[in-house]
C-alpha positions as CSV (number, residue, x, y, z in Angstrom):
1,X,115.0,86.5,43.9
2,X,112.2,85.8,46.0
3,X,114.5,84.0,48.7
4,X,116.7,87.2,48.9
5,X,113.6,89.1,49.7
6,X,112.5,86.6,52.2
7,X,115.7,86.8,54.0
8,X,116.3,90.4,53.2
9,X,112.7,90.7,55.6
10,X,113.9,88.4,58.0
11,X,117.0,90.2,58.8
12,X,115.1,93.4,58.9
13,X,112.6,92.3,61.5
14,X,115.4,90.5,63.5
15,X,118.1,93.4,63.5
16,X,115.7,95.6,65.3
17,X,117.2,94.2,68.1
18,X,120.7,95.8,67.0
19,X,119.6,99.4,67.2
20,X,118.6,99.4,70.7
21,X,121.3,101.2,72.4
22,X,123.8,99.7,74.9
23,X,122.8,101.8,77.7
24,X,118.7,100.7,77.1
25,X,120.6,96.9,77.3
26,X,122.4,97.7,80.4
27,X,119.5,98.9,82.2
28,X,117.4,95.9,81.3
29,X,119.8,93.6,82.5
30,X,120.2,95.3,86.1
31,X,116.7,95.9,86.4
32,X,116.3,92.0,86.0
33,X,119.5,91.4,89.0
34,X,117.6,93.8,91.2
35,X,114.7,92.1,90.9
36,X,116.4,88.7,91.6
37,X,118.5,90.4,94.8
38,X,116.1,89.4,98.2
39,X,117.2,92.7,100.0
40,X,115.8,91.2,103.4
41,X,118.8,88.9,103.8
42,X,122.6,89.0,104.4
43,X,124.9,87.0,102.5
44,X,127.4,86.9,105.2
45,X,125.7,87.6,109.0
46,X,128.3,89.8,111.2
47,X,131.3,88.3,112.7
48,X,133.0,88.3,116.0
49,X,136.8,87.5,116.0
50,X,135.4,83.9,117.8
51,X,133.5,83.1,114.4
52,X,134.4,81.1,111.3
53,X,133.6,82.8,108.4
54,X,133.6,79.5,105.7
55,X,130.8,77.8,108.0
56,X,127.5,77.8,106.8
57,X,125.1,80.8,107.3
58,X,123.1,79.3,109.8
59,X,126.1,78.6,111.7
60,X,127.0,82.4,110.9
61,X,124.2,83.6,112.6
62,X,124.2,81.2,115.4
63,X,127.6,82.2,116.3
64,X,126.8,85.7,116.0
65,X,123.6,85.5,118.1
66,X,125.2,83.2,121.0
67,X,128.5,85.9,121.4
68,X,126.1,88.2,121.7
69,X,123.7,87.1,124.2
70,X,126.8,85.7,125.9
71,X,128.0,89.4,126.1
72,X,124.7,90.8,127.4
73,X,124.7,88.2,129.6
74,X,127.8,89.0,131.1
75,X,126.9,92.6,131.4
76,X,124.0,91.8,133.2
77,X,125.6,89.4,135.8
78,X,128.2,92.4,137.0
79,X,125.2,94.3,138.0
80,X,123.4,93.7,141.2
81,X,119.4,94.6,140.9
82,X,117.3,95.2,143.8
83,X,113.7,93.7,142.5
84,X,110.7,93.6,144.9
85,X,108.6,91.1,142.7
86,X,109.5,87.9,141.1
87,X,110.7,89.0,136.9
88,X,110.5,86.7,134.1
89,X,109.7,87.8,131.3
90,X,111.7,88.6,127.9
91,X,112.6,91.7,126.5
92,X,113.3,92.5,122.8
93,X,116.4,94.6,121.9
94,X,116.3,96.3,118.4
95,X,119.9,97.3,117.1
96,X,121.6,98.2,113.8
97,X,125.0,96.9,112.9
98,X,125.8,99.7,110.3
99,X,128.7,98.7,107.3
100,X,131.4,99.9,109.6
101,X,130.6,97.7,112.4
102,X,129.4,100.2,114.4
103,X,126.1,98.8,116.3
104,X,123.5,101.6,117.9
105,X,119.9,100.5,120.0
106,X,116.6,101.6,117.9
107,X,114.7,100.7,120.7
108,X,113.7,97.6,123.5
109,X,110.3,96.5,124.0
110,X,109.7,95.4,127.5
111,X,106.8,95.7,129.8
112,X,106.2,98.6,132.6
113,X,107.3,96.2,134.9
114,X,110.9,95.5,134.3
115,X,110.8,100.0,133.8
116,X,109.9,100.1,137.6
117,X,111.9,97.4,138.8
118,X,115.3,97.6,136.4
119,X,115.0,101.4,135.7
120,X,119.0,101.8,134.7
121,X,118.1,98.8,132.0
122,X,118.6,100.1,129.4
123,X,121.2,102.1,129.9
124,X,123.1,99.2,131.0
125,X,121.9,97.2,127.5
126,X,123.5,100.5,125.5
127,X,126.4,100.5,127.4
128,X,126.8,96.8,126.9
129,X,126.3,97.1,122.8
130,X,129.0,100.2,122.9
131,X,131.5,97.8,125.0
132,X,131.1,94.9,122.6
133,X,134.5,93.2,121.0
134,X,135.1,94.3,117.1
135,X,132.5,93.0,114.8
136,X,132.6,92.5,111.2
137,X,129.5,93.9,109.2
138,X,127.1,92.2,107.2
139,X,127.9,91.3,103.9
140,X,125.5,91.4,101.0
141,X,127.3,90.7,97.5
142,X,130.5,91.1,99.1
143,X,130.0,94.8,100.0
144,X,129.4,95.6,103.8
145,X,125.7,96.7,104.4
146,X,123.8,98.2,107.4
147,X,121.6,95.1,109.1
148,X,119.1,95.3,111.6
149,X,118.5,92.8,114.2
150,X,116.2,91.8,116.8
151,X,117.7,90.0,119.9
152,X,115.2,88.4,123.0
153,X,116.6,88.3,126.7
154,X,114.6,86.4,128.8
155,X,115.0,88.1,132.4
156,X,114.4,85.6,135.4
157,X,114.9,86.2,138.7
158,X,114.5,82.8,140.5
């Protein structure tokens, strides 16, 4: 007799487990994913058409990075600046890559300088981001996400 109450107590303290509702279980369980997701990173970086997506994300980004200063490059070398003073220096384009592929400027960080001597730049940096070949978004999880990005072009005019 004494056993069954033993176990009868040992069941009761353990079952208490078994009332907690589904939902309550659930919640726990994708509070503990969330908290394992680093929401600072891309699983995937985007793609141009030129990039292998099975490479490693390193490579992902590489690729991406290289098209891209390829393309501002580019730009840049159609246009012919008239600079008084000797440039070189490096500007810092900020962009967003939202999950459609769509990419817009948040801003460039440059000094006063390059504003008095290149005052069309950026204009000619937006227009170059708008003109860029079809990209891929981000991926995190397999779902396209928005991704910022910060991109340096060294000007030098020697």
């Amino acid at each position: 007799m004494r056993k069954v109450v033993v176990l009868a107590c040992i069941c009761l303290f353990t079952s208490c487990d078994w009332f907690t509702s589904k939902e309550e279980k659930t919640q726990e369980l994708v509070q503990e994913e969330m908290q394992n997701i680093n929401f600072n990173e891309v699983d995937r970086y985007p793609l141009f058409a030129g990039c292998d997506e099975m490479v490693s994300k390193p490579a992902q980004k590489l690729c991406f990075e290289k098209t891209l200063l390829m393309h501002f490059s580019k730009t840049l070398q159609d246009f012919d600046f008239v600079i008084e003073t000797e440039v070189n220096d490096t500007i810092y384009v900020d962009f967003l890559m939202d999950k459609n592929g769509a990419i817009s400027v948040l801003g460039i960080e440059k000094n006063m300088s390059i504003d008095d001597e290149m005052p069309e730049f950026n204009g000619i940096i937006t227009q170059s981001l708008k003109s860029m070949p079809k990209i891929e978004p981000a991926l995190k999880r397999g779902i396209p996400v928005n991704a910022k990005f910060r991109i340096p072009i060294v000007l030098n005019s020697n």
